[in-house]
C-alpha positions as semicolon CSV with decimal commas, in nm:
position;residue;x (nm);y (nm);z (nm)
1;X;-4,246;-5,311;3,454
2;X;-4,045;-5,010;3,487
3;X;-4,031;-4,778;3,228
4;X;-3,805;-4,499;3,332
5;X;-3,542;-4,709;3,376
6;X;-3,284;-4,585;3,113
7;X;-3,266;-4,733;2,756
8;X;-2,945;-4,952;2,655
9;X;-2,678;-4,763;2,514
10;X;-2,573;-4,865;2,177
11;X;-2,283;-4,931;2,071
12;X;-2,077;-4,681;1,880
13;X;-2,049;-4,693;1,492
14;X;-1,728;-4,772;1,285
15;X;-1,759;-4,431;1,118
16;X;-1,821;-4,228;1,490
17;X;-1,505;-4,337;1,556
18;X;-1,267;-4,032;1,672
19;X;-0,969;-4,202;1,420
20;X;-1,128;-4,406;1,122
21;X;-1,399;-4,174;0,978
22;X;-1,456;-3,901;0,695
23;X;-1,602;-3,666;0,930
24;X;-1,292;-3,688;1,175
25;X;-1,121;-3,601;0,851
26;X;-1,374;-3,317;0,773
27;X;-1,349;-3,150;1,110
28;X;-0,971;-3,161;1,134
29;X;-0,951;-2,977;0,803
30;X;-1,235;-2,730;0,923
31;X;-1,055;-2,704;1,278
32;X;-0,707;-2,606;1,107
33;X;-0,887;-2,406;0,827
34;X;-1,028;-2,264;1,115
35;X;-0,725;-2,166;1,345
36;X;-0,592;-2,017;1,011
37;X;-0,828;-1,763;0,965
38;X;-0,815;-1,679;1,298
39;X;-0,445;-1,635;1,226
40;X;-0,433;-1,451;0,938
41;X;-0,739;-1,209;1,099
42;X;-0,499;-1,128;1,392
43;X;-0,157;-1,124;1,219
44;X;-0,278;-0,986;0,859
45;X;0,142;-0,932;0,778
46;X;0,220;-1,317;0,789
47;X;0,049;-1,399;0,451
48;X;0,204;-1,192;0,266
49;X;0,533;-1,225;0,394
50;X;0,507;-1,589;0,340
51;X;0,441;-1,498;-0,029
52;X;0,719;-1,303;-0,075
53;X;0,995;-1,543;0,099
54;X;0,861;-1,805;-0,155
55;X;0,856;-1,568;-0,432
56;X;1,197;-1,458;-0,378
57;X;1,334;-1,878;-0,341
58;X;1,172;-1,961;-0,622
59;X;1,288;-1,662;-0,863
60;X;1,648;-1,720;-0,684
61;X;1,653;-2,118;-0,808
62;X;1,470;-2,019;-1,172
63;X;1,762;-1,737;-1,216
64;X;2,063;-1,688;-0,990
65;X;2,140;-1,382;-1,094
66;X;1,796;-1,277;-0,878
67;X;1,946;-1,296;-0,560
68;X;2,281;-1,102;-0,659
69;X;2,336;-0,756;-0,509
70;X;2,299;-0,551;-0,804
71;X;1,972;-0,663;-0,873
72;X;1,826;-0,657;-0,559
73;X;1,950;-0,308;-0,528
74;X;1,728;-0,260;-0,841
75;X;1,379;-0,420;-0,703
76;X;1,461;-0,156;-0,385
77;X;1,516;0,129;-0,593
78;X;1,190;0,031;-0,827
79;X;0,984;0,015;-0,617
80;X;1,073;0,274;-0,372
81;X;0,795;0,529;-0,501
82;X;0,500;0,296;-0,503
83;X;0,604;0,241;-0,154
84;X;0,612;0,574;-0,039
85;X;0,221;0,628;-0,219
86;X;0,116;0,296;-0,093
87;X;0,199;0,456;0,225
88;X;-0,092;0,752;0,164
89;X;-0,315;0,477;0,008
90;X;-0,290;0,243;0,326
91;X;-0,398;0,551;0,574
92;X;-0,703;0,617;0,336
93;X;-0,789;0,255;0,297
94;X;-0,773;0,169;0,697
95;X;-1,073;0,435;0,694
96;X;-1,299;0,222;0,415
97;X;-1,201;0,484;0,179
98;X;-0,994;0,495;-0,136
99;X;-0,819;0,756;-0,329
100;X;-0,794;0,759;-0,696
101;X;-0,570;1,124;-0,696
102;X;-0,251;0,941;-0,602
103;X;-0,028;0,962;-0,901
104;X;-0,157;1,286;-0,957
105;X;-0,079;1,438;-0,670
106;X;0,241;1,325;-0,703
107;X;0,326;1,388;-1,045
108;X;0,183;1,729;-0,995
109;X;0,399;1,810;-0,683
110;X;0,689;1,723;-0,845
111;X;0,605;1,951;-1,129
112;X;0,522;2,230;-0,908
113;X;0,883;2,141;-0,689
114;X;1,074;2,190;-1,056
115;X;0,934;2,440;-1,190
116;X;0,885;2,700;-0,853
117;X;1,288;2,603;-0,879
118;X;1,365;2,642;-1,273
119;X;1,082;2,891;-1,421
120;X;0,991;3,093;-1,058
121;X;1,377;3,111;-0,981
122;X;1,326;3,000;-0,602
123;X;1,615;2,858;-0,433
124;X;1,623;2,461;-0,411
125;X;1,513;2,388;-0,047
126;X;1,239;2,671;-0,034
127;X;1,099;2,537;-0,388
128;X;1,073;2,162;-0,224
129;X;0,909;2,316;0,078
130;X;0,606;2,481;-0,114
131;X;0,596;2,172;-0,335
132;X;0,515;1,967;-0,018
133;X;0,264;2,199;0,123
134;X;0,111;2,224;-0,219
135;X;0,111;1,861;-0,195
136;X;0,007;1,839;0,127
137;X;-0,324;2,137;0,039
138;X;-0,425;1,870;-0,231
139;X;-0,488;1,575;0,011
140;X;-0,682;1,841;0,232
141;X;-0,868;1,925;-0,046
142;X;-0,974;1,565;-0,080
143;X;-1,034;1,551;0,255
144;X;-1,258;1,883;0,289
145;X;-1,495;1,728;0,032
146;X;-1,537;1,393;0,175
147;X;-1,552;1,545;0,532
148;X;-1,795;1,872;0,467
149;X;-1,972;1,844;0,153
150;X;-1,999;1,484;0,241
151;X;-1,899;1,316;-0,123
152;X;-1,798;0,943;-0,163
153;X;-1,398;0,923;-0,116
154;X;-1,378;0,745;-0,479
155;X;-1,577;1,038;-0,705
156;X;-1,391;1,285;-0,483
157;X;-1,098;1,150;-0,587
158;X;-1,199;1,024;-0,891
159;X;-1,249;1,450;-0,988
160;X;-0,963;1,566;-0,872
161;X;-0,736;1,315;-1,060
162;X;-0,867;1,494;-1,384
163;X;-0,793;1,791;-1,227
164;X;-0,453;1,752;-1,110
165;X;-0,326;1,610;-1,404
166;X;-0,478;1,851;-1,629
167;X;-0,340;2,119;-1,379
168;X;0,000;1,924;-1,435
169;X;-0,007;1,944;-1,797
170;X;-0,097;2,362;-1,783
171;X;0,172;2,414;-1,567
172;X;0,419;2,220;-1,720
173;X;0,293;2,295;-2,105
174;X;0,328;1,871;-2,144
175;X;0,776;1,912;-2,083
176;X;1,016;1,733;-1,915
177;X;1,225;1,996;-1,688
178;X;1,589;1,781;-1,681
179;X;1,718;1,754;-1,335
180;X;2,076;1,902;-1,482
181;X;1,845;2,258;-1,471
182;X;1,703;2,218;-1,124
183;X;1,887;2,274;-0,829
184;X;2,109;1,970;-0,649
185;X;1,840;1,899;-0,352
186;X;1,559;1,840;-0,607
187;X;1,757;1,540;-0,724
188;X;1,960;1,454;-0,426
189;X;1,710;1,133;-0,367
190;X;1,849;0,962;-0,626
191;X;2,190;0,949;-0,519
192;X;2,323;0,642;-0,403
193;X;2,509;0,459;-0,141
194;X;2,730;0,204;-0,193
195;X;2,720;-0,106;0,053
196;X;2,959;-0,332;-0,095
197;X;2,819;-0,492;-0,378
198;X;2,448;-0,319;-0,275
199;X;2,358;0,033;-0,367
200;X;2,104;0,235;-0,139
201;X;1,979;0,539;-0,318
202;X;1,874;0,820;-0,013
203;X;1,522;0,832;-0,141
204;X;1,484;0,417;-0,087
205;X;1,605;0,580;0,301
206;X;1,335;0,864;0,290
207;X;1,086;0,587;0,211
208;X;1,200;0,363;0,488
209;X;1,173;0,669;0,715
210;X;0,868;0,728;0,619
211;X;0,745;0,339;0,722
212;X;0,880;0,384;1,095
213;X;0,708;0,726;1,120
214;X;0,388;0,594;1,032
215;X;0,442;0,221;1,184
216;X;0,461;0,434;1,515
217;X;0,157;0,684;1,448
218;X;-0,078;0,390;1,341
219;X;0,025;0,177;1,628
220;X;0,124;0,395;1,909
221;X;-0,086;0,714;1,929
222;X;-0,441;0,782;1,960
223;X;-0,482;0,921;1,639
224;X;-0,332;0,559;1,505
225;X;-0,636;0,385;1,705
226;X;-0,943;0,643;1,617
227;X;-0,819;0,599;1,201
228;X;-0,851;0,204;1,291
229;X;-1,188;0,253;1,493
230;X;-1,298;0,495;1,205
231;X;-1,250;0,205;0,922
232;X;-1,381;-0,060;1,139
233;X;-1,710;0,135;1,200
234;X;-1,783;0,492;1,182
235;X;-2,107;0,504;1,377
236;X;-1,990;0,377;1,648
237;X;-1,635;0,559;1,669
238;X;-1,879;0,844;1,635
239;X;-2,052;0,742;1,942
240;X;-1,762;0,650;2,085
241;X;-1,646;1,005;2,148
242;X;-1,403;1,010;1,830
243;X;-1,411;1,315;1,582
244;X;-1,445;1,129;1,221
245;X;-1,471;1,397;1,023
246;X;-1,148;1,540;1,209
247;X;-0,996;1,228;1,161
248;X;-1,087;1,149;0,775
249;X;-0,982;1,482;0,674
250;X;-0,645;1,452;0,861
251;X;-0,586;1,094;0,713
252;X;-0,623;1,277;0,357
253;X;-0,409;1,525;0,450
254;X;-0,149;1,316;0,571
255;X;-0,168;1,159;0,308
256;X;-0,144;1,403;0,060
257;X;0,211;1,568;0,184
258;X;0,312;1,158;0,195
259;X;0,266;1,188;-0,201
260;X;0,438;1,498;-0,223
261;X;0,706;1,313;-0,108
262;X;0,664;1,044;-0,327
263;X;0,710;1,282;-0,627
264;X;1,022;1,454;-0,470
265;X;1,165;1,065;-0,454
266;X;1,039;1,021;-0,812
267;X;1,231;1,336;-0,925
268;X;1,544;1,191;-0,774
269;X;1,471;0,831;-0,928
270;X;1,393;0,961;-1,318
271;X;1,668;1,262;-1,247
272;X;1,383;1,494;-1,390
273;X;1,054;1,575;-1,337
274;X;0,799;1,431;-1,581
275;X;0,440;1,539;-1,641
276;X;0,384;1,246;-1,884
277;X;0,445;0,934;-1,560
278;X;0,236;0,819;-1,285
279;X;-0,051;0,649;-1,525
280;X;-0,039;0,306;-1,309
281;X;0,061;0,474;-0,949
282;X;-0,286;0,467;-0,865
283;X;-0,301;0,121;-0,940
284;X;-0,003;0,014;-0,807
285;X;-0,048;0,173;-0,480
286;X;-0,408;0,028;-0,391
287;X;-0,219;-0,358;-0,518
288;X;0,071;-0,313;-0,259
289;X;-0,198;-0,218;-0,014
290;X;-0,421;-0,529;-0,110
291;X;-0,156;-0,725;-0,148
292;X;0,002;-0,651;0,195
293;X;-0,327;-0,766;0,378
294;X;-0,529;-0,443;0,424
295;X;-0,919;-0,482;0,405
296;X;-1,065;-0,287;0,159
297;X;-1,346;-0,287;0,374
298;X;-1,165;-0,083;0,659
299;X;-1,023;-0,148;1,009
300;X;-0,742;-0,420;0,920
301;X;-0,385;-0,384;0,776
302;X;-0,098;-0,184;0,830
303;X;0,199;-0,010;0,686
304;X;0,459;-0,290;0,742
305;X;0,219;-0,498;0,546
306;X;0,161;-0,219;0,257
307;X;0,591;-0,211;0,251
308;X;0,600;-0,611;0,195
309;X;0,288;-0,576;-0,077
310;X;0,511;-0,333;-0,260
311;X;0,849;-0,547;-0,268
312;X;0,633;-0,860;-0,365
313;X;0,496;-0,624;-0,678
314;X;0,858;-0,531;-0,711
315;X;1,030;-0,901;-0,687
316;X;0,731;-1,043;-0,921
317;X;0,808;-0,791;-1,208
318;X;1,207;-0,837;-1,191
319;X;1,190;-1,240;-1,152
320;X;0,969;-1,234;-1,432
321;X;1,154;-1,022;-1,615
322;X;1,467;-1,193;-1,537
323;X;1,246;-1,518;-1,667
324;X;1,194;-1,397;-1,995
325;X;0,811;-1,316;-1,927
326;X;0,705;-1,096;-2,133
327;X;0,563;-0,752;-2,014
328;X;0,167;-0,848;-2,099
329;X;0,197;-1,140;-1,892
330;X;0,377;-0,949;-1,617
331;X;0,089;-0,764;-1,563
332;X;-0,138;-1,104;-1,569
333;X;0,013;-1,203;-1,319
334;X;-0,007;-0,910;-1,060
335;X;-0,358;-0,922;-1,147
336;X;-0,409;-1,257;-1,071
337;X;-0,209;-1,165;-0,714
338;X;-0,457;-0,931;-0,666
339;X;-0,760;-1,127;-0,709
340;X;-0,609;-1,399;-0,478
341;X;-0,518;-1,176;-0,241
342;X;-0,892;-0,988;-0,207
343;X;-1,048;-1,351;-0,213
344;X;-0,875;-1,422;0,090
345;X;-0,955;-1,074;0,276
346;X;-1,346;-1,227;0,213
347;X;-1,260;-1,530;0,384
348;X;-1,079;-1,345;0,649
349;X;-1,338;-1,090;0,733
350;X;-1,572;-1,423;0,810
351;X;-1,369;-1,509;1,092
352;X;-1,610;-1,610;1,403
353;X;-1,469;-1,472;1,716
């Protein structure tokens, strides 16, 4: 008797079946789950965006008056600001850090802008210049002590958002300078444009600016690829050849004049310059960068996605407004957005390659 010849084969089960079985089910649903992540890893922009085309069709159908020019005008203009700091925020957050000095910074720059004009008698343009080197010296500060006395990013920033603002409220002694006293750049941001039944305030053009600029340093320079290689792992950027420290203290930097911006736009959007604002900028900022698709974690996200995080902040709060939800609930619900939103980056970031 032979007994290497080969055993019979048997017959395949109902439930092996390629089309009649749970687990054909199961694996489908893991194989698009699957090419989904892999999506979403690659193109971290296309959630988001998807979010806010459905948010804006659904507030449009709950309340026509959404989708009208005026009002639309309004989300640009309210959230033009938070966009411009989300824009600092993202650069710090690409490099695993996170800064807390924000609203601060920009409150404080704006103070310093007003006053250098009002109190110090400077003319207009050379008062907004020192403002946003001022500005930009308080990012570097940031920077300096994360980068040479080697502190963690959040109590670095963490102490010099009591600082700032306590700086803020010395230099300001806690009052409102009214942009009818400062001179006519200070406020110029705020002045608008009118495209038929749309009105496009200069600073909501600064801001935009401001996206391309950085779009094309974080994309297309070698700086934009060493602050990506920084976030996504510092040891071996490091051993790669890149500077980190050099690049970590010029992403805080950079950051820091982008808020002094910020708080010129904010001048223009209040038409004064307030010491008593900018409580929720810090949060604000790091939820348009969450919310656009950045890791917290480092190495993934962008600017275009930080710019669509803001508007969906911006179109939430007005269609809920516009809804007749109240302002407690407002706030639920960006929180909720949030938590979504870093639930996914977790199921992202265990993409297999």
């Amino acid at each position: 008797m032979n007994t290497d010849s080969p055993s019979p084969i048997a017959p395949p089960r109902a439930d092996d079946s390629p089309g009649s079985g749970s687990d054909f089910e199961t694996r489908h649903a893991d194989t698009v789950g699957a090419r989904l992540q892999h999506l979403l890893h690659a193109r971290p922009t296309l959630g988001p965006l998807a979010v806010l085309i459905v948010a804006i069709g659904a507030f449009s159908v709950m309340n026509p008056r959404f989708f009208s020019a005026p009002n639309l005008s309004l989300v640009l203009a309210q959230v033009t600001v938070i966009a411009a700091l989300a824009l600092g925020q993202t650069l710090v957050i690409l490099t695993a850090g996170i800064d807390l000095s924000v609203g601060a910074i920009a409150v404080f720059s704006s103070i310093l802008m007003a006053s250098l004009a009002t109190k110090a008698g400077l003319a207009g343009p050379l008062a907004l210049v020192l403002g946003l080197v001022l500005g930009t010296a308080m990012g570097a500060l940031n920077g300096f002590l994360v980068t040479r006395i080697k502190l963690p990013p959040f109590i670095v920033t963490l102490g010099t958002l009591a600082i700032f603002f306590s700086l803020n409220s010395v230099i300001s002694k806690s009052e409102t300078v009214r942009g009818a006293d400062m001179p006519v750049v200070m406020t110029w941001t705020g002045t608008t444009i009118p495209i038929g039944g749309f009105r496009l305030t200069y600073g909501s053009i600064i801001m935009l600016t401001l996206v391309m600029l950085c779009l094309y340093a974080t994309r297309s320079t070698a700086w934009g690829k060493h602050v990506y290689a920084t976030g996504d792992d510092v040891e071996a950027a490091r051993f790669a050849g890149i500077r980190t420290n050099r690049v970590l203290f010029s992403v805080y930097t950079v950051a820091g004049l982008l808020y002094a911006i910020g708080g010129w736009i904010l001048i223009g959007r209040l038409a004064s310059a307030s010491p008593n604002v900018g409580a929720d900028y810090n949060l604000d900022s790091i939820t348009a960068v969450v919310l656009g698709g950045a890791s917290l974690f480092g190495g993934r996200g962008g600017v275009l996605g930080t710019l669509i995080g803001a508007l969906i902040v911006g179109v939430f709060r007005n269609g809920l407004q516009l809804a007749g939800v109240e302002v407690v609930w407002q706030g639920f619900a960006i929180g909720l957005l949030v938590l979504v939103a870093v639930s996914l980056d977790q199921w992202i970031r265990k993409v297999k390659s």
